[in-house]
C-alpha positions as CSV (number, residue, x, y, z in Angstrom):
1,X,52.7,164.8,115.7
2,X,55.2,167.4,114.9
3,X,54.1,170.7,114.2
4,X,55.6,173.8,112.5
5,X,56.8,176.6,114.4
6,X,55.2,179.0,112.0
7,X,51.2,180.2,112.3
8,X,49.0,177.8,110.6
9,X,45.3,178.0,110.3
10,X,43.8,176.0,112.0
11,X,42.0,173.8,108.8
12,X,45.0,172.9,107.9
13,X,46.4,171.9,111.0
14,X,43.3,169.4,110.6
15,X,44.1,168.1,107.5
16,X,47.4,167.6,109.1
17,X,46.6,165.7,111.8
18,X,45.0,163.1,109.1
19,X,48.1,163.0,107.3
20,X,50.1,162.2,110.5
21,X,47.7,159.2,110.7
22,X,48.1,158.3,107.5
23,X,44.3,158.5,106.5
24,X,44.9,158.6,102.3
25,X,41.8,159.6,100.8
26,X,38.9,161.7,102.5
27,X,35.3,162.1,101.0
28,X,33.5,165.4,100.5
29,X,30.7,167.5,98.6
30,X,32.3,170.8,98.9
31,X,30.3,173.6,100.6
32,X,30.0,177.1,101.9
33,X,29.9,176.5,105.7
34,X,33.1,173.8,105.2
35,X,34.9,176.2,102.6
36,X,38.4,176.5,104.6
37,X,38.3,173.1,105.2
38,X,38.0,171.8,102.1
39,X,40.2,174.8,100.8
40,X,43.1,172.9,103.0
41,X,42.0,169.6,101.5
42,X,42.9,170.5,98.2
43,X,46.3,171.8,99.7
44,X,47.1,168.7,100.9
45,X,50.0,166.4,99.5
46,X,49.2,163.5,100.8
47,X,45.4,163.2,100.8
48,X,43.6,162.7,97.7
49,X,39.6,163.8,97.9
50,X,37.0,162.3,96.3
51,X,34.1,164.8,95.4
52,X,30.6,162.9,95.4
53,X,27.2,164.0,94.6
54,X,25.2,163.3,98.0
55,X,26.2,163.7,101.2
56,X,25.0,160.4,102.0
57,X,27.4,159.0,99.6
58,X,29.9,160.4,101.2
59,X,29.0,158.6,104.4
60,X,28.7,155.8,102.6
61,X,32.0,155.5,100.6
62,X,34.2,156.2,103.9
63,X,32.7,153.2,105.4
64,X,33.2,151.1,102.4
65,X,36.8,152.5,102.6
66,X,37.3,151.6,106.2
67,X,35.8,148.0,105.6
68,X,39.0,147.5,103.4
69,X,41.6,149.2,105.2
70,X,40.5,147.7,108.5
71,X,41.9,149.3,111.8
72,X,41.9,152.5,109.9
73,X,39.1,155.1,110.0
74,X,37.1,156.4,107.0
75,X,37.0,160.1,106.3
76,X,34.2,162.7,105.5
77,X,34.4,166.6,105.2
78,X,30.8,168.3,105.3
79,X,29.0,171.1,105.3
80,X,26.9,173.0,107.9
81,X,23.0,172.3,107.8
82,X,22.0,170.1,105.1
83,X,25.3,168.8,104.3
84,X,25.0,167.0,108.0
85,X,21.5,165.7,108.2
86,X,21.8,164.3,104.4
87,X,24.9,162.1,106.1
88,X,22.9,160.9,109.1
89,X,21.5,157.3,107.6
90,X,25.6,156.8,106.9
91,X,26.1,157.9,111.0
92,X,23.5,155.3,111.4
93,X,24.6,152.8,109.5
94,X,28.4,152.4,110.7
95,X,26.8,153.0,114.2
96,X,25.2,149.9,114.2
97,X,27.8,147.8,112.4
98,X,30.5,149.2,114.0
99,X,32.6,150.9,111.9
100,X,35.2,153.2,112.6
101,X,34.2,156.5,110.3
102,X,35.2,160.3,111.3
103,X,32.8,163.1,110.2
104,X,34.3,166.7,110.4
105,X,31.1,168.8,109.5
106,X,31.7,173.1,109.1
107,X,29.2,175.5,110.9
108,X,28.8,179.0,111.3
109,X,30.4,181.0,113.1
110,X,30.2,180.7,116.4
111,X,28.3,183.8,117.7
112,X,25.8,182.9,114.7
113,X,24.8,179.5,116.7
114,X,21.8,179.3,118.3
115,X,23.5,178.0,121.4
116,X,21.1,177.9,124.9
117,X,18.9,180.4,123.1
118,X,16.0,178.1,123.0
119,X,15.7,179.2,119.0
120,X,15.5,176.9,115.8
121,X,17.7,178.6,114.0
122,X,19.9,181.6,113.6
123,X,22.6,181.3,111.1
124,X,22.1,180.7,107.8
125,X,21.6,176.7,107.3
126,X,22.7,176.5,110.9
127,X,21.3,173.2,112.2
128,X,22.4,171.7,115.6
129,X,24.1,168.9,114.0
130,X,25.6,167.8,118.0
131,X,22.4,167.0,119.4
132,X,21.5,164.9,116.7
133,X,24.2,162.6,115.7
134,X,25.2,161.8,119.8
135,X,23.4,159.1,120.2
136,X,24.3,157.1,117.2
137,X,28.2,158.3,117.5
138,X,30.6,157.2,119.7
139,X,31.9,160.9,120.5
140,X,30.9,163.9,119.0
141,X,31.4,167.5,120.2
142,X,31.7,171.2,118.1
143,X,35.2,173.0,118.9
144,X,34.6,176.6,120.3
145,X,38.2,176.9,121.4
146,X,41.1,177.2,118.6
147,X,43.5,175.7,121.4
148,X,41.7,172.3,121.5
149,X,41.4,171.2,118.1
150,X,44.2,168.9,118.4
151,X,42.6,167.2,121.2
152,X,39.3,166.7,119.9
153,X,41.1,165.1,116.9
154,X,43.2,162.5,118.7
155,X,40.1,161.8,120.8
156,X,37.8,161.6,118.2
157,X,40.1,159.2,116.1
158,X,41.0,156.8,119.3
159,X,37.9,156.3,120.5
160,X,36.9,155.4,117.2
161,X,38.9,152.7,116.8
162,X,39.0,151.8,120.8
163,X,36.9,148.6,121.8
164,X,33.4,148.3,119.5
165,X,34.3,150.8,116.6
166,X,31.9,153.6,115.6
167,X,32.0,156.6,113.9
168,X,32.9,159.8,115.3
169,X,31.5,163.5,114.6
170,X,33.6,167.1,115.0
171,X,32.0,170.1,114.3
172,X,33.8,173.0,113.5
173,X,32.5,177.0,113.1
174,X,33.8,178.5,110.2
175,X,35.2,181.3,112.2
176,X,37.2,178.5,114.2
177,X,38.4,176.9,110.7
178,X,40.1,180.3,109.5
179,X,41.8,181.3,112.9
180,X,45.3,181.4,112.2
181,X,47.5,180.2,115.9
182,X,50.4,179.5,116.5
183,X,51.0,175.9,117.5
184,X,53.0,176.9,121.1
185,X,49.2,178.1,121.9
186,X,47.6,174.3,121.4
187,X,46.1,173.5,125.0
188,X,49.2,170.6,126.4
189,X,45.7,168.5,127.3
190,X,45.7,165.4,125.4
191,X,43.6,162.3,125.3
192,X,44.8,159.1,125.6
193,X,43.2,155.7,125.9
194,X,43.9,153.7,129.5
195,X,46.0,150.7,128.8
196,X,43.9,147.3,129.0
197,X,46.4,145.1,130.7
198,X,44.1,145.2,134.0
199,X,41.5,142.7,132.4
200,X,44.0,141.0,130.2
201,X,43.8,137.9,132.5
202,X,40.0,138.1,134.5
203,X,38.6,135.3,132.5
204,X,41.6,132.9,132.1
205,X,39.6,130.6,134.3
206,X,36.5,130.6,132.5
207,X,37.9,130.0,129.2
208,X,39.8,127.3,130.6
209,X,36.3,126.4,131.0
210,X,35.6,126.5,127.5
211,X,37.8,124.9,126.5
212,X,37.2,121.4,129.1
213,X,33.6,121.9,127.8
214,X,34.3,121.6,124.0
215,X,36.6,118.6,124.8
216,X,33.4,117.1,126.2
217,X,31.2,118.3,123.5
218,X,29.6,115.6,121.0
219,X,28.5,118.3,119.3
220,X,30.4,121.5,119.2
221,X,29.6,124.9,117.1
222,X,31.7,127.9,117.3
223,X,29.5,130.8,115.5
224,X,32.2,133.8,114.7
225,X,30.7,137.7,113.8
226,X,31.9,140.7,112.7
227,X,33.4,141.5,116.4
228,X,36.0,138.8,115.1
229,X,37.4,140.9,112.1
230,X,37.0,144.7,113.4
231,X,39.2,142.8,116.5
232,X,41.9,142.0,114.0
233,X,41.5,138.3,114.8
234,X,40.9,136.7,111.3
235,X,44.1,134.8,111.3
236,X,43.5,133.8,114.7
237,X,39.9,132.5,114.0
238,X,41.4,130.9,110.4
239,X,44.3,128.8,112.9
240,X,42.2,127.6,115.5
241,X,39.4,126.0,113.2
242,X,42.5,124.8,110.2
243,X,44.4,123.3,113.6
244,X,41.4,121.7,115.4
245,X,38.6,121.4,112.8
246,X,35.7,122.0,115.4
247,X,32.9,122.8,113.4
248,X,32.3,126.9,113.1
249,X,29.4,129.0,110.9
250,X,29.8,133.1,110.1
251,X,27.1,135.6,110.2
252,X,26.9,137.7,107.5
253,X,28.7,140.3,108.5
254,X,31.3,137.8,108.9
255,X,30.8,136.1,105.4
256,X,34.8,136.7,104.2
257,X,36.3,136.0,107.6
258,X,37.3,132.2,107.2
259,X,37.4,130.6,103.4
260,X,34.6,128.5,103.1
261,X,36.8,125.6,101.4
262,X,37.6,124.4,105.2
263,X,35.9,120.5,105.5
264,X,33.8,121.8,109.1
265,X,32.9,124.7,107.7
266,X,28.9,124.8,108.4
267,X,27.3,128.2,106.9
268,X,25.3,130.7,108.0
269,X,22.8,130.3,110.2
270,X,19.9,133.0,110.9
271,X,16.5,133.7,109.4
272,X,17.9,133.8,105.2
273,X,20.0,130.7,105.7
274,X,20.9,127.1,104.4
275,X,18.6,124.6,106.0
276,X,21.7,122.8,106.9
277,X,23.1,125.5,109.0
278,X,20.2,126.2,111.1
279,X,19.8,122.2,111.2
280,X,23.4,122.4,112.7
281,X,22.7,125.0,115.0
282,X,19.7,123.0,116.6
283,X,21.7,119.8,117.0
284,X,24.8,121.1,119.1
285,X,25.1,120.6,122.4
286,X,27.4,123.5,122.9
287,X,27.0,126.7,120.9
288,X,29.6,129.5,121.2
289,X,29.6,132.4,119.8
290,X,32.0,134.7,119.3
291,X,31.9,138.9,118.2
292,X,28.5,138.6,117.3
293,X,25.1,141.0,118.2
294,X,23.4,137.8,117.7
295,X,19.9,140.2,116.3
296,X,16.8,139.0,115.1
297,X,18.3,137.9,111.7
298,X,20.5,135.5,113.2
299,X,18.2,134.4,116.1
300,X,14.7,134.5,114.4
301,X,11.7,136.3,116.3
302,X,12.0,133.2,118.6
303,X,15.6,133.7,120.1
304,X,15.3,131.4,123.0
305,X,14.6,128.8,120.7
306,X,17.9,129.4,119.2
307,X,20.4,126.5,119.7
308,X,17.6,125.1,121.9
309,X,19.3,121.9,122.6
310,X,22.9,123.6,123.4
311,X,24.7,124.9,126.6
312,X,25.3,128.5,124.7
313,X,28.0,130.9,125.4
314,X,28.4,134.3,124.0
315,X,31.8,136.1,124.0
316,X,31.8,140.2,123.0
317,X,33.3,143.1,124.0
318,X,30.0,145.0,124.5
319,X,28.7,144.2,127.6
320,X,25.3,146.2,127.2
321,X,24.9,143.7,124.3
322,X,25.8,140.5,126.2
323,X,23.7,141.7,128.6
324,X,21.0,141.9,126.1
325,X,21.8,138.6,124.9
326,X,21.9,136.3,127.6
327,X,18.1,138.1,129.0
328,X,16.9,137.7,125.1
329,X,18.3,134.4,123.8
330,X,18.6,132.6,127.1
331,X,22.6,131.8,127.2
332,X,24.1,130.2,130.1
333,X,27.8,132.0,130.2
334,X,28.7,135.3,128.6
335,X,32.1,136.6,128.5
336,X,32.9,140.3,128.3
337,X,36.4,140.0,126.4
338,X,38.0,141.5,123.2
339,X,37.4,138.1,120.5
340,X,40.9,138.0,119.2
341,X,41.8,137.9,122.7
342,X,39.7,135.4,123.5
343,X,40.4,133.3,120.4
344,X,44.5,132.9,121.5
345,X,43.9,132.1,124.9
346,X,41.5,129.5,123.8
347,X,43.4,127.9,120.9
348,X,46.1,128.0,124.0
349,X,44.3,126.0,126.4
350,X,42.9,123.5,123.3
351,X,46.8,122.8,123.1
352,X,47.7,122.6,126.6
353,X,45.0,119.6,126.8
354,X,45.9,118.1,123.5
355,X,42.5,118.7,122.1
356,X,41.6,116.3,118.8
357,X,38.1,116.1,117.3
358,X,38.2,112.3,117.3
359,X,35.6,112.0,119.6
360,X,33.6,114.3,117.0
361,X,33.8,112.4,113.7
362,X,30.0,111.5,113.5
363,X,29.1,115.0,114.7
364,X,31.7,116.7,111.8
365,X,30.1,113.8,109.1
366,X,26.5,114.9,110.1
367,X,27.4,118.5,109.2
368,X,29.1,118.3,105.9
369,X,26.2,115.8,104.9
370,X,23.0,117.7,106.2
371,X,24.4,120.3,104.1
372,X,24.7,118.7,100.5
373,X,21.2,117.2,101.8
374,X,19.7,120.7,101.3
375,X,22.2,122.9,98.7
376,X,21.3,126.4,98.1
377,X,21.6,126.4,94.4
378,X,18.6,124.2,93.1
379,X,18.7,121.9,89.6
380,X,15.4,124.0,88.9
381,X,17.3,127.4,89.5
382,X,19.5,126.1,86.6
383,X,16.9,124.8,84.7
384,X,15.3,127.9,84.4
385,X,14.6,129.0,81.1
386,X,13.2,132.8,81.7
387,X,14.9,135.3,83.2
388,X,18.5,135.4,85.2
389,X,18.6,133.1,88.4
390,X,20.3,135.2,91.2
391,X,21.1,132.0,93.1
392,X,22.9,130.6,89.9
393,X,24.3,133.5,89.1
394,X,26.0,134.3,92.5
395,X,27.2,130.2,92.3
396,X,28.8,131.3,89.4
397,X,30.4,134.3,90.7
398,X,31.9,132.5,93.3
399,X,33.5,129.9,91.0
400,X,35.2,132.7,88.1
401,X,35.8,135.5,90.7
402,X,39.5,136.5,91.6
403,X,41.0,135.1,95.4
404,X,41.7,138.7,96.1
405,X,38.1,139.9,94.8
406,X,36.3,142.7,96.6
407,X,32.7,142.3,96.6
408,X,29.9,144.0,98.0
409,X,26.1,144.6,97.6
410,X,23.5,147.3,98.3
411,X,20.4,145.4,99.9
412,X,17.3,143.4,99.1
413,X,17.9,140.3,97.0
414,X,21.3,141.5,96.1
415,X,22.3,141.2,99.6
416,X,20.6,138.2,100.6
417,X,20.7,136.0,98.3
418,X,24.5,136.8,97.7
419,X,25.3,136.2,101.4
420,X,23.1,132.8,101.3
421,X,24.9,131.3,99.1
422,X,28.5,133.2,97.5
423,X,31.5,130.8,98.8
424,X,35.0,132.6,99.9
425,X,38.2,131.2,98.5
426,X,40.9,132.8,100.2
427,X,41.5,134.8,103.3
428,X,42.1,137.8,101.1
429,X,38.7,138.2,99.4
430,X,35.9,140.3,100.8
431,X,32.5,140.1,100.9
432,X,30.6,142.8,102.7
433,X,27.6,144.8,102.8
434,X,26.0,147.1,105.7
435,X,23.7,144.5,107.3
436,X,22.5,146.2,110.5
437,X,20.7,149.5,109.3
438,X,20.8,148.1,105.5
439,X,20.3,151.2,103.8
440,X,19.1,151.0,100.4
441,X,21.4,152.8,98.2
442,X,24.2,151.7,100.6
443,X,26.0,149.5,97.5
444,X,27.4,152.0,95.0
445,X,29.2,154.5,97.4
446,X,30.5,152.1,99.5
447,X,32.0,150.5,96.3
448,X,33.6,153.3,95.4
449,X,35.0,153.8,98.9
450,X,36.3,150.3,98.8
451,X,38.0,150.7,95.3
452,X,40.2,153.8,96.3
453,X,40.8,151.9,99.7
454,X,42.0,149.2,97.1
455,X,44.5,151.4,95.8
456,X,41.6,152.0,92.7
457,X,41.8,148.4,91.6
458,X,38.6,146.4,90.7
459,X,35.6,146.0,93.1
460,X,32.4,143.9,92.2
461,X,29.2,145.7,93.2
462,X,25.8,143.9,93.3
463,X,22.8,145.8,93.4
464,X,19.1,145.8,93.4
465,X,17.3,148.5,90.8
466,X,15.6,150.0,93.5
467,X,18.4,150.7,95.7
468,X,20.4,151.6,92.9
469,X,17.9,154.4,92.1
470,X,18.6,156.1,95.8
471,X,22.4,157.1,94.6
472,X,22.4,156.6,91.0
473,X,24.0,160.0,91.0
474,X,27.2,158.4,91.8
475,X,27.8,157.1,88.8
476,X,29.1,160.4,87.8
477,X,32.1,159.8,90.3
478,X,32.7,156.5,88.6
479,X,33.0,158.3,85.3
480,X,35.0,161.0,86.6
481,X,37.5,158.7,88.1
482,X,37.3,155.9,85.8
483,X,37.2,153.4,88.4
484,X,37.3,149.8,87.9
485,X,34.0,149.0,89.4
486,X,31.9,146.3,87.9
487,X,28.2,147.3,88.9
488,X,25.4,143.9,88.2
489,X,22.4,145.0,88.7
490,X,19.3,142.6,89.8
491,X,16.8,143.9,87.6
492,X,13.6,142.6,89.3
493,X,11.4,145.1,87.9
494,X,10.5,146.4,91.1
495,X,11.2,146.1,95.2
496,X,11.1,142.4,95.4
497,X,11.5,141.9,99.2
498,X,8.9,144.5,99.8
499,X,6.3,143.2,97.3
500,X,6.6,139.7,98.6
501,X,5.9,140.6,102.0
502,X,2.9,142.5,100.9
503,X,2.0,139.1,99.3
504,X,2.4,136.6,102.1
505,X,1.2,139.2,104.5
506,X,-1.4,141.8,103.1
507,X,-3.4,139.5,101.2
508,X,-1.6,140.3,97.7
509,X,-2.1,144.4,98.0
510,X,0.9,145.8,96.5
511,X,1.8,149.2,97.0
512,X,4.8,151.6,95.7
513,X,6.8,148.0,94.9
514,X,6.3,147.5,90.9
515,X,5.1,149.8,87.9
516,X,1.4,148.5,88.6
517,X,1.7,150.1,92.0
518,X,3.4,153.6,91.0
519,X,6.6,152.9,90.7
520,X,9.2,152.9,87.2
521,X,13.1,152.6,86.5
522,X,14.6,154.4,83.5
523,X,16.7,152.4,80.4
524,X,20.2,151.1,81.9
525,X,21.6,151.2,78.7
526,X,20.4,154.5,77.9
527,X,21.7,155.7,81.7
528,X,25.2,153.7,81.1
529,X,25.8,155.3,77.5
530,X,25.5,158.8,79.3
531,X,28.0,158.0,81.6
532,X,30.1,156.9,79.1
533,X,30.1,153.0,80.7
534,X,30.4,149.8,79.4
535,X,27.1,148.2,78.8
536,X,26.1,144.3,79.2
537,X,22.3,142.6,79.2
538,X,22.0,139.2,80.5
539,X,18.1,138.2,80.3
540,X,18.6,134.1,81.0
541,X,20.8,131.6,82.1
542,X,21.4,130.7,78.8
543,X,25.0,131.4,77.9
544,X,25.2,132.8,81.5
545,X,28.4,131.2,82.9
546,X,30.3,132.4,79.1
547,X,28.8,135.8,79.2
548,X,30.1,136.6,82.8
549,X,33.2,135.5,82.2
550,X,33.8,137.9,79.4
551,X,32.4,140.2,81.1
552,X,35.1,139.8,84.4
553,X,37.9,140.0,81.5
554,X,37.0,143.4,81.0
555,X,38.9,146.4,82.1
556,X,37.4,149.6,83.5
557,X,33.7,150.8,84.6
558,X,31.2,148.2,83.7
559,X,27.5,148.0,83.9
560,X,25.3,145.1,83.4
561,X,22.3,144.3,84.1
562,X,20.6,140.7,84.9
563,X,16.7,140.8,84.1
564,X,15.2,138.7,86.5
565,X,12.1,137.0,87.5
566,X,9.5,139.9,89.2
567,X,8.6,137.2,91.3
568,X,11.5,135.0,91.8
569,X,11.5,133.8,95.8
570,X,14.0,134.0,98.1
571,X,14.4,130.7,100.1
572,X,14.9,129.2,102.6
573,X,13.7,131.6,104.8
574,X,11.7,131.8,108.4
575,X,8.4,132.3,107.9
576,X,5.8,131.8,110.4
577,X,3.5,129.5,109.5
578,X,-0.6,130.0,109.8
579,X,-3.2,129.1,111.3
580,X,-5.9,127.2,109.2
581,X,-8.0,130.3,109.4
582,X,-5.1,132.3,107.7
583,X,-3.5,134.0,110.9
584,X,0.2,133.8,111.8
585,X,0.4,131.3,114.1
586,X,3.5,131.9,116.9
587,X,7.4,132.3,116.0
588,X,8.1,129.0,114.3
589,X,11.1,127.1,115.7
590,X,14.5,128.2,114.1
591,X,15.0,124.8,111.7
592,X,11.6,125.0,110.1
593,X,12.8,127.1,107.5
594,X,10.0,127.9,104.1
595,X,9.3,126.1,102.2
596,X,8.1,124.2,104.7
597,X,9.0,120.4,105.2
598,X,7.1,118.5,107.4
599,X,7.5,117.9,111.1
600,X,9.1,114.2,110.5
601,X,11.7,115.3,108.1
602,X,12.1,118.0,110.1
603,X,12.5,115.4,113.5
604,X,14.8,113.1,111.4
605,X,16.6,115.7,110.4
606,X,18.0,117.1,113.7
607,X,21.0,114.9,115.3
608,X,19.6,115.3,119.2
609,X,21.3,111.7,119.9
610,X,23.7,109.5,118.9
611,X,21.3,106.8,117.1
612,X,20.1,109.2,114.7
């Protein structure tokens, strides 16, 4: 980074340092404690700032932004107190899910911190914001010396992209932010990450290995995750299963990583799944998995009955996790490697032994058929005279939306039912949402954050009504900006997920989830006309597949809402079953998925030898 030989203060040497790596657009609600920083925001050439409403959307829309940019961080500028603590569920929720996101909070002045003092408070909204986001950050510290700004900066933004991604949190006083130095006075520390060439060849035997043990595999499963993508390894992952057509599934967070067009493409397994995927996953006899967590929504509650009948391996680069994973779920080889990295070698050593799936035919046959055996999208779900179907709905979404289509959903049935059952078509459309803290409200920021990572072009947003509720204010930076951003929203009268598991679980006592049990939702149409946004209804299927296409025709901000079934179920699912006296009996095992099927179809239904 070059700097001037002139005094600069020391904001904008920050807002500098984000134009040197090329960081676009940064997201902000302006405040007193972050005044100079935002104050060289505006100053700034070459990044554009989006003003929200929340703090939390703030958070939110930088990791949407970063899940389309990829390798490249999303930006936040906060304020002290408040401004930081209303961000923390966005910490949290790129934390988990691994997204690279850098927070640059202001504070008071240095001398108005409460330091060692053993005090709450001292300054004026002074909270210790340090403290609290350094266990869910991958680096965090405040600056008390003008001299090591630029160090905390390049640290903060390498570590955040370095290995598992995470976000990152600097904290800056605002007497720190208005020092004027000159840039001769910067401390000639820096921070750089150690090279990784030492480990670049420790498992070259074992996934040698690997690759001998899927050449003797009748039934082979690669499972790829999210590890795959924030690795840079989609092409990778796309050539190895085009080239040797060994059966593979996604997790959700890994929905858009391979089209789902490819013949051994198998689905996604876990606890909201096809039948046929976890049907698939119970069959191998060799289960690898690649950039995945592998948590309860994948595994079930029962995670050593996972791929029960397999010899399972687990490849990450988190070795706390794989460590986790081979104690929880039972695996037999874990493999503490970057994925793309692994991917090569192995589509390597697959070509060094001249690796066909001949030997696999019946097992690749059993797949695509188990699958059609048990669809997603039911003839009743089209059928259905009253109310919207989600499940036809999303089928259709899939079919008329663009190959280059961004897509992403806030939580509840708009997240689950979308990822059950919305089909990728090209390497270049994206499906995401934040699946590991799944944040209501998540949906609407984090579309926003996507479409100026888009360069401002159209993003699909799917939300529930009650998560849209927890940052409906953001509308107003839709309006402002007249983005593109088509927003469907699952009207369900209610919190769907919530209410049904008050129903299967509390004997039928609902509480805060519908208007019977204290809780309403205001007129879309009345909120879209004072936002000055296109307004849609859709109350049925009828005419559905005519309507949305009109409706994907259209050009700028869009709202419509589907009016859907209060009570519509979301299925298959894992559910344990009960006892006759009503209690839950044990875990179930991970293919007997609700609605329940009986144990024979079930048996006949898993391919554990070659006469079946």
């Amino acid at each position: 980074m070059k700097l001037p030989n002139t005094p600069i203060r020391v904001s904008d040497l920050v807002v500098k340092f984000f134009e040197y790596k090329n960081i676009e657009t940064a997201f902000t609600v302006s405040g007193g404690g972050s005044i100079f920083l935002c104050d060289a925001l505006y100053k700034s050439q070459k990044i554009k700032y989006v003003a929200c409403h929340h703090e939390q959307a703030v958070a939110f829309a930088a990791e949407g932004y970063s899940r389309v940019k990829n390798k490249k961080p999303g930006l936040c500028f906060v304020t002290t107190g408040p401004g930081g603590t209303n961000a923390l569920t966005g910490v949290a929720a790129s934390w988990i899910d691994s997204i690279p996101v850098i927070y640059i909070s202001g504070q008071v002045f240095i001398d108005q911190t409460i330091s060692n003092k053993k005090i709450r408070q001292l300054g004026v909204q002074e909270i210790n914001i340090i403290d609290l986001v350094r266990p869910i950050t991958k680096y965090s510290a405040m600056v008390t010396d003008r001299n090591e700004i630029l160090y905390h900066l390049n640290k903060a933004y390498e570590i955040s992209l370095s290995d598992r991604p995470g976000p990152v949190w600097i904290d800056i006083p605002a007497d720190i932010q208005s020092n004027i130095l000159m840039p001769k006075e910067l401390t000639k520390k820096n921070y750089f990450l150690k090279p990784k060439t030492a480990r670049k060849f420790k498992y070259e035997k074992q996934i040698k290995k690997i690759a001998q043990l899927i050449i003797k595999s009748k039934k082979p499963l690669i499972h790829f995750g999210h590890g795959v993508k924030l690795a840079d390894g989609q092409n990778h992952a796309f050539n190895l299963m085009k080239d040797f057509k060994i059966p593979f599934a996604l997790t959700w967070n890994a929905s858009d990583l391979i089209p789902h067009n490819l013949p051994n493409y198998c689905g996604k397994p876990g606890a909201f799944a096809e039948r046929g995927a976890n049907f698939i996953v119970q069959s191998s006899d060799l289960y690898i998995s690649v950039g995945s967590r592998l948590p309860f929504m994948v595994t079930s509650y029962n995670p050593k009955n996972f791929a029960k009948n397999a010899y399972k391996i687990s490849i990450d680069i988190d070795k706390n996790e794989l460590k986790d994973i081979k104690k929880r779920c039972g695996f037999d080889l874990t493999i503490n490697m970057d994925a793309k990295e692994f991917i090569s070698k192995l589509y390597v050593h697959l070509s060094k032994l001249k690796y066909n799936n001949t030997g696999i035919k019946e097992w690749i046959s059993y797949c695509a058929n188990i699958r059609k055996k048990y669809p997603i999208l039911l003839k009743k779900f089209v059928a259905q005279k009253k109310y919207v179907n989600s499940y036809y709905f999303i089928n259709l979404l899939s079919k008329y939306s663009k190959n280059n289509e961004i897509i992403n959903t806030d939580m509840g049935l708009s997240f689950v039912g979308t990822h059950q059952s919305f089909n990728i078509k090209s390497l270049k459309q994206k499906l995401f949402t934040n699946s590991g803290h799944a944040p209501m409200g998540w949906g609407l920021p984090a579309a926003i954050g996507a479409c100026f990572a888009n360069n401002k072009k159209r993003v699909i947003c799917l939300s529930g009504d009650g998560g849209l509720q927890m940052n409906i204010q953001e509308l107003s930076t839709v309006m402002h900006h007249k983005l593109p951003i088509i927003l469907f929203i699952f009207n369900n009268f209610g919190y769907l997920t919530i209410k049904q598991t008050q129903e299967s679980g509390l004997g039928g006592r609902i509480m805060g989830a519908d208007k019977n049990s204290g809780l309403s939702f205001p007129n879309y149409k009345n909120i879209a006309k004072s936002y000055g946004i296109k307004f849609f209804q859709i109350d049925s299927n009828k005419f559905l597949e005519n309507k949305l296409k009109k409706i994907l025709k259209y050009q700028g901000p869009v709202i419509c809402e589907l009016i859907m079934s209060p009570s519509q179920p979301q299925i298959p699912k894992l559910l344990n079953r009960r006892t006759k006296d009503g209690k839950f009996a044990i875990p179930t095992s991970f293919e007997d998925l609700y609605p329940y099927l009986s144990l024979e179809e079930i048996n006949k239904n898993l391919l554990l030898n070659s006469n079946n």
